[in-house]
C-alpha positions as CSV (number, residue, x, y, z in Angstrom):
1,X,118.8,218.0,45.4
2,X,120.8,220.1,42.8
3,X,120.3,223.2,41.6
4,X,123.2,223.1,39.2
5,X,125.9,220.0,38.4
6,X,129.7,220.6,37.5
7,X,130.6,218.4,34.6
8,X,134.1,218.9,35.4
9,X,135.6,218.0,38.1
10,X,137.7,220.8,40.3
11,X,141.3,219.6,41.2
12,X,141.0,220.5,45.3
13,X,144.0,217.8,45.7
14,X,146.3,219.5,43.6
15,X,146.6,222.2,46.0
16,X,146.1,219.8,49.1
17,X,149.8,220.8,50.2
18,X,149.0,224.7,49.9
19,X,145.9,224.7,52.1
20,X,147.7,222.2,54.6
21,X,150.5,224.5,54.8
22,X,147.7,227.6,55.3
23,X,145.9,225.5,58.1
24,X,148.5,224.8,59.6
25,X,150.3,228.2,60.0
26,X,146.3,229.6,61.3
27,X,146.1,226.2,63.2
28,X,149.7,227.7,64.9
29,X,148.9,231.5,64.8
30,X,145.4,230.6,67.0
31,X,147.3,228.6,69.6
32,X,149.6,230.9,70.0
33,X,147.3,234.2,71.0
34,X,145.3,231.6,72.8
35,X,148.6,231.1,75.0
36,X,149.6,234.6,75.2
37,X,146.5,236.6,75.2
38,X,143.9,234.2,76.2
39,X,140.1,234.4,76.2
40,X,138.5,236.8,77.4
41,X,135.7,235.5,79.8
42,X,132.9,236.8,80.5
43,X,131.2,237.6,84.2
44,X,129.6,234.4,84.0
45,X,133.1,232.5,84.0
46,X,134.8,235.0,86.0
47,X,132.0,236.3,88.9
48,X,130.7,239.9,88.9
49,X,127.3,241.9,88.8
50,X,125.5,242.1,85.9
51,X,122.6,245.1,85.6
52,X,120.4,245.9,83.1
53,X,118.8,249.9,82.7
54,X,117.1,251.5,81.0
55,X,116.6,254.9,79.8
56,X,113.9,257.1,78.6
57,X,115.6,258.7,75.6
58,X,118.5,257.0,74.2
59,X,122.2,257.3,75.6
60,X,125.8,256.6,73.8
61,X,127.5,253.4,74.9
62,X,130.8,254.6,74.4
63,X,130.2,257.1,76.7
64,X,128.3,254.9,79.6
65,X,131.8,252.8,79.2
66,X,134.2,255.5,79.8
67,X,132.0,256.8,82.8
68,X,131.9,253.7,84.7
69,X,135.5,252.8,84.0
70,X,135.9,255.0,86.9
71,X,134.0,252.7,89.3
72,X,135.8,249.5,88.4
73,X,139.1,247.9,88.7
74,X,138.6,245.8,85.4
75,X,137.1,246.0,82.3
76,X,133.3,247.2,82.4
77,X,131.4,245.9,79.4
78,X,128.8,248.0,78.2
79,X,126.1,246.3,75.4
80,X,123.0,247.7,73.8
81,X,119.9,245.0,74.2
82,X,117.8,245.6,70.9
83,X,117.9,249.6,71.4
84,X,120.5,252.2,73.2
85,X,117.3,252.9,75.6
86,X,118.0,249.3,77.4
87,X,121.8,248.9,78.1
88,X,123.7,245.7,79.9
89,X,126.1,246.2,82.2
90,X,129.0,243.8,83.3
91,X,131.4,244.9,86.1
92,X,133.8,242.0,87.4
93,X,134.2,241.8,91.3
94,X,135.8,244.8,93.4
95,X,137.7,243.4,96.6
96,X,136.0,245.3,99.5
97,X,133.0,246.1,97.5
98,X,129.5,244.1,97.7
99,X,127.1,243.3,94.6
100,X,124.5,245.7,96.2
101,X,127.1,248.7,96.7
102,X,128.6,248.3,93.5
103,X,124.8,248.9,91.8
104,X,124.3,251.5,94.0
105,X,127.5,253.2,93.3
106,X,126.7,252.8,89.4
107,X,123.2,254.0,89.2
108,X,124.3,257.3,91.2
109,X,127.1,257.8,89.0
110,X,124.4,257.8,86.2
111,X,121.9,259.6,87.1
112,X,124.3,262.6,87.6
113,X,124.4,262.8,83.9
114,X,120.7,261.4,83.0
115,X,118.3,261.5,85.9
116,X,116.0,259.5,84.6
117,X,118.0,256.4,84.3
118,X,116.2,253.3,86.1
119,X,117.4,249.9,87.3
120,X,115.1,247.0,85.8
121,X,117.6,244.1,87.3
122,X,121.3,243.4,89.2
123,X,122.0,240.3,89.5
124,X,125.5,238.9,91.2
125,X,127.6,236.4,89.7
126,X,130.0,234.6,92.6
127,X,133.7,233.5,91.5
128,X,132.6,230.2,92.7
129,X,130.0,229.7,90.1
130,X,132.2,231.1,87.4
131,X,134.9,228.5,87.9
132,X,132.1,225.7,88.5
133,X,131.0,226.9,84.8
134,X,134.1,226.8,82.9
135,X,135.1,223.1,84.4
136,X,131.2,222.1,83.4
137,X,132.1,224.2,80.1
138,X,134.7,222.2,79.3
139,X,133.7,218.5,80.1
140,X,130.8,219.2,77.8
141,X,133.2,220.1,74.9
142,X,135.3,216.9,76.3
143,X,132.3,214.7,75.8
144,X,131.3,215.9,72.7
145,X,134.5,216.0,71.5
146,X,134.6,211.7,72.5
147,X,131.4,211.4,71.5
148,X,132.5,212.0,67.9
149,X,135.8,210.2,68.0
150,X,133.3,207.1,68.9
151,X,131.4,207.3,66.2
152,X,133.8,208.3,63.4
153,X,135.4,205.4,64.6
154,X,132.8,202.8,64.2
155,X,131.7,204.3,60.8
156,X,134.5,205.0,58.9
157,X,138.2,203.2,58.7
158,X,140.9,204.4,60.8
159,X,142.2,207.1,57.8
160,X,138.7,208.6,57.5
161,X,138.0,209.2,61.1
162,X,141.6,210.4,62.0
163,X,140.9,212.8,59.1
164,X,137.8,213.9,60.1
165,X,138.5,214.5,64.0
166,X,142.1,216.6,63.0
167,X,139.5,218.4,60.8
168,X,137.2,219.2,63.6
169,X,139.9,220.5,66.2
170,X,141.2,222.6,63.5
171,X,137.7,224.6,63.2
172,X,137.7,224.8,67.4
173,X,140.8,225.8,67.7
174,X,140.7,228.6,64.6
175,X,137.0,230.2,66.7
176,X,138.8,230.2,70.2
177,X,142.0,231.7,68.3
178,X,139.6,234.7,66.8
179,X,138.0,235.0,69.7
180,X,141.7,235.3,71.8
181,X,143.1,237.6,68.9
182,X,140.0,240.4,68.9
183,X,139.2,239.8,72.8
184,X,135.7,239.4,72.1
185,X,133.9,238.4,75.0
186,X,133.9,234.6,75.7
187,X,130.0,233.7,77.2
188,X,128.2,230.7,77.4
189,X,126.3,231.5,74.6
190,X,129.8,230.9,72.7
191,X,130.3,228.0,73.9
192,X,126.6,226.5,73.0
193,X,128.0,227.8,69.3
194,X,131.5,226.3,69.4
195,X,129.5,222.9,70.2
196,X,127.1,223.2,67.5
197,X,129.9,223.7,65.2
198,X,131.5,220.4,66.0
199,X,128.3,219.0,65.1
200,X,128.0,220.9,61.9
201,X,131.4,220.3,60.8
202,X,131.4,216.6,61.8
203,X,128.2,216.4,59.3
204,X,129.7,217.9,56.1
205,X,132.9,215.3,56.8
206,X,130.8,212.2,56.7
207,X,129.2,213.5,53.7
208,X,132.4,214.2,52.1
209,X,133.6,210.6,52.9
210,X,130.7,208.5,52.1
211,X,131.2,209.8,48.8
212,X,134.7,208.7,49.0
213,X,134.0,205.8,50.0
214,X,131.7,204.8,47.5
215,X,133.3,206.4,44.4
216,X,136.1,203.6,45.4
217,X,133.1,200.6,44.7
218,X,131.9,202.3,41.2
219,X,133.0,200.5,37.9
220,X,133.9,203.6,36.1
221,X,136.2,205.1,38.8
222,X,138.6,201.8,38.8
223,X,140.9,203.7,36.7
224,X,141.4,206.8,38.4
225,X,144.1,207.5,40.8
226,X,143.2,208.7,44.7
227,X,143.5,212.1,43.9
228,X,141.3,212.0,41.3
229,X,138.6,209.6,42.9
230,X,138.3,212.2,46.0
231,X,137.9,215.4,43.9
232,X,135.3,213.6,42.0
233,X,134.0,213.4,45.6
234,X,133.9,216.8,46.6
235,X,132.8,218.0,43.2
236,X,129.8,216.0,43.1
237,X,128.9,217.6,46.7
238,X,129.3,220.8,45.9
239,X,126.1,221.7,45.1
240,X,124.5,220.1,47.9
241,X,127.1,221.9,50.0
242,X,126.3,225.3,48.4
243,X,122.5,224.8,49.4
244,X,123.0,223.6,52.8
245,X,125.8,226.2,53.7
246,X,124.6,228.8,51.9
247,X,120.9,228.9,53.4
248,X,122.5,228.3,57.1
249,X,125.0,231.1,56.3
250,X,122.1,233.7,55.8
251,X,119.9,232.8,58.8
252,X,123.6,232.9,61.4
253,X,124.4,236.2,59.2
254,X,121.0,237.5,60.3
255,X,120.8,236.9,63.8
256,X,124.4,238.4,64.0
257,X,123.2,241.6,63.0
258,X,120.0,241.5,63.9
259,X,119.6,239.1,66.7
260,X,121.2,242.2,69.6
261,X,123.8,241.6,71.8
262,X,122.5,238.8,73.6
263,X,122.7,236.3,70.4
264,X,125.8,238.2,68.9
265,X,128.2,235.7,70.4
266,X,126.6,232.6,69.4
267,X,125.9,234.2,66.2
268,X,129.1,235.1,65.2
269,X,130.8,231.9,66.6
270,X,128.7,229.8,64.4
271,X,129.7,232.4,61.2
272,X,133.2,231.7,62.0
273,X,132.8,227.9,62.4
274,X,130.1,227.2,59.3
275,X,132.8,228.6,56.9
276,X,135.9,227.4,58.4
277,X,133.8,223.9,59.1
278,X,133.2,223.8,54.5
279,X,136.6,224.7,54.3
280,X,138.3,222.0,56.6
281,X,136.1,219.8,55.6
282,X,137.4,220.2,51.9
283,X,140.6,221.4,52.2
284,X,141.9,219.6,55.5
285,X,140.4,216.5,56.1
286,X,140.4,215.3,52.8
287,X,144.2,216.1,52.0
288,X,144.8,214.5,55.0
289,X,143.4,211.0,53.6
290,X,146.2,211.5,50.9
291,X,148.8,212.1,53.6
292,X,148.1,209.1,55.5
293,X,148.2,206.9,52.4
294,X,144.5,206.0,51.8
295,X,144.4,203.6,48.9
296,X,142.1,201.6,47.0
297,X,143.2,198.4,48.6
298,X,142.1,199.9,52.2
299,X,139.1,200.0,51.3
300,X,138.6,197.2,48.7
301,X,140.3,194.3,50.7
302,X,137.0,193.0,52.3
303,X,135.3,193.1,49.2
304,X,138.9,191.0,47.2
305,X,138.5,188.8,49.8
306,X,134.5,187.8,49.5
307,X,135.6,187.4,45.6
308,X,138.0,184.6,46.0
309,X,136.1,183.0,48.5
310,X,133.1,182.4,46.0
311,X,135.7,181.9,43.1
């Protein structure tokens, strides 16, 4: 389906070195706050009691934050669910200090500014289960992370799928890096979007190169160099990547600010991936086919050699 079609097609790999040069610097500036700052985990990585109250008339978050820093040795995070009537609250562990006392010690310090605060749930997170969740957290993103080296592998030749899975660490890397650089709070709902994303970017890569691929068996592209045969590619995708991106764009945009708090990190890890996904896609993997010296003979050697044998 196309709405519109470029008759022209856009030069994308005649800045392929500028856009290398500007992944690569983000590609560095992400691992490096990823080193030095780190992630910032939430309860369900790192242990701690999770509560949820509720109000009857609405309370300011800010506020609820700075009152129960007092109570905790870490960070308290404090987050709306739907309304400022029904608030989460994360406390990390306090040595000396059970699950049960630590609620108890919140709820009193909150009712001496609103009485009519209730408790609707606590719920304890042990350090234990934290740690069990980031190893289980990680040999998912392992797996899926083999899983599409597998298949890339089998589909494509060695340039395309080399291409393809620098492409999809790149957008991996760039979401943990954001996430490191503003501290926002690293959940497993996060993590579900980071894996979606690999999937999602993976997609508009094949796309990309079956297009590649077969503008390098059409008749009327035997004259045109590399660079000119993959931004025919691209251009001829565009619209289809318009449409696609565009529509899944809008609904992630929407659950980001509408969804609440408990689909805002999944939300805005899937924002951050969907347009960093087009862009690598585009401006990364494709450049790198150029870099590791794709040509038409790696791809038209089987089909030389069927020629001559029936000659």
């Amino acid at each position: 389906m196309e709405l519109f079609k470029i008759k022209r097609d856009i030069p994308f790999m005649s800045y392929g070195k500028l856009t290398t040069l500007i992944s690569l610097i983000t590609f560095i500036l992400s691992v490096f706050f990823l080193v030095t700052r780190g992630l910032n985990f939430s309860v369900e990585f790192t242990g701690g009691t999770v509560m949820e109250v509720q109000y009857q008339q609405g309370v300011e978050i800010n506020q609820v934050r700075q009152r129960l820093n007092t109570v905790s040795e870490g960070e308290v995070q404090v987050q709306a669910l739907g309304t400022n009537r029904h608030i989460m609250i994360r406390l990390p562990n306090k040595e000396g200090v059970s699950s049960a006392q630590l609620s108890n010690q919140v709820m009193n310090l909150l009712k001496t500014d609103n009485p009519d605060v209730t408790l609707r749930q606590v719920e304890f997170i042990g350090p234990q289960v934290g740690e069990e969740l980031v190893s289980n957290g990680l040999i998912a993103l392992g797996m899926v992370i083999v899983g599409i080296i597998i298949y890339l592998s089998m589909r494509f030749e060695w340039r395309f799928a080399v291409s393809a899975i620098i492409a999809n660490m790149h957008d991996v890397i760039i979401i943990l890096g954001c996430f490191a650089f503003f501290q926002w709070e690293f959940s497993l709902t996060v993590l579900a979007g980071i894996l979606a994303v690999l999937g999602y970017s993976v997609n508009e890569s094949v796309v990309v190169f079956d297009r590649i691929r077969e503008n390098f068996r059409k008749p009327n592209m035997r004259d045109k160099t590399v660079p000119q045969v993959i931004d025919n590619a691209i251009t001829a995708t565009m619209s289809r990547t318009i449409i696609t991106h565009g529509s899944t764009e809008a609904m992630v945009l929407s659950m980001l600010i509408f969804g609440g708090a408990a689909l805002h990190g999944f939300a805005l890890a899937l924002t951050i991936g969907i347009v960093f996904g087009i862009y690598s896609s585009i401006l990364v993997a494709s450049p790198l086919l150029l870099a590791f010296g794709l040509s038409r003979e790696n791809l038209a050697k089987p089909q030389k050699q069927k020629e001559e044998a029936v000659v």
